[in-house]
Each structure stands twice: as C-alpha cells, then as structure tokens.
N, C-alpha and C positions, 0 to 999 in steps of 0.2 A: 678274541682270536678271529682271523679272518677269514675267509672261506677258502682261497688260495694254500692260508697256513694249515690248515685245515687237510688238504688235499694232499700238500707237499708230507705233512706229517704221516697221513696215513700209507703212501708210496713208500717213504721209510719203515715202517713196521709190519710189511706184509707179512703173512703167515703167522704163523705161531707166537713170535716175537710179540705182536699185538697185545695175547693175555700175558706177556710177564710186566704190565705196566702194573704200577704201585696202586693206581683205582681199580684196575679191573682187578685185581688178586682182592685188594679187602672185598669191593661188592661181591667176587665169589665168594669169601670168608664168610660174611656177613651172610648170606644166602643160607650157605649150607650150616651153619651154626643155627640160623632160623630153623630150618625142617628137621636139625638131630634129633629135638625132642621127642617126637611121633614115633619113629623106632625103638628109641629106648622105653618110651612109658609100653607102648603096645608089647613088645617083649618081653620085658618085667614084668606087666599084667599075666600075660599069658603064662609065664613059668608059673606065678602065685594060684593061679585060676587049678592049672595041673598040680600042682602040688597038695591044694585045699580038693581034690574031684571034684570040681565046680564047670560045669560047660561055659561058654564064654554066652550061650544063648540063653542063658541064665540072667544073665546082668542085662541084658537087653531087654526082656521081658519084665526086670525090674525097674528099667529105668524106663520105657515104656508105663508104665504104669504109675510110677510118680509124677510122669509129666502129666496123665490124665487126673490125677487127684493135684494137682497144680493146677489146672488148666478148668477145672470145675470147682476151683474153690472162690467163694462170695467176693474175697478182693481183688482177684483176676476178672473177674467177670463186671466188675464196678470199675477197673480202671485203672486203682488204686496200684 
C-alpha cells in the first residue's frame, strides 16, 4: 500500500467508521478477551475467600512466605 493510498483511505473512514473495520474489531476482540480473565478469576477468588471467612491478606502473607522459603532454598540459590 502506498502512502497516498494510505491517505486517501483514511479521508474515507473518518470518525467512527474507522473502528467498524474487520482488523480493528478482531484486535479490539482479541484485546478484551486478553484482560477478561483478571476480573473473573479475582471475583471468584474473592466470593470463595468470603464465603470460607478468609481475608484476602491472608493469601498474601501466604504467598509471601512461600516465595521466601523458595527463594532460600539450596537449588534457588545454586542456580539450579
């Protein structure tokens, strides 16, 4: 495509028109299909957390704490 076609094409699709192109709809598709994960797991967490009375600073201090007994264990520290 040449820089002209380029020009002329985007003169035709000002505005809004622009996102009903077939790339730019999947790259938004693709996008937000990327980040749904992160709302549903944290939400789900969070109802299971309330349901079990578990604070959520619970699981932090646990997992804080595994990484320190990872992080001080002989094959972490060798390399391995």
């Amino acid at each position: 495509m040449t820089a002209q076609n380029i020009m002329n094409n985007s003169e035709e699709q000002q505005g809004w028109r622009f996102y009903l192109q077939e790339k730019v709809v999947t790259i938004f598709l693709l996008g937000f299909s990327a980040g749904l994960p992160f709302p549903l797991v944290y939400s789900t967490l969070t109802g299971w957390l309330e349901e079990a009375d578990i604070e959520r600073s619970t699981i932090s201090t646990f997992c804080q704490d595994t990484a320190k007994k990872i992080r001080d264990s002989p094959s972490y520290k060798e390399g391995i």
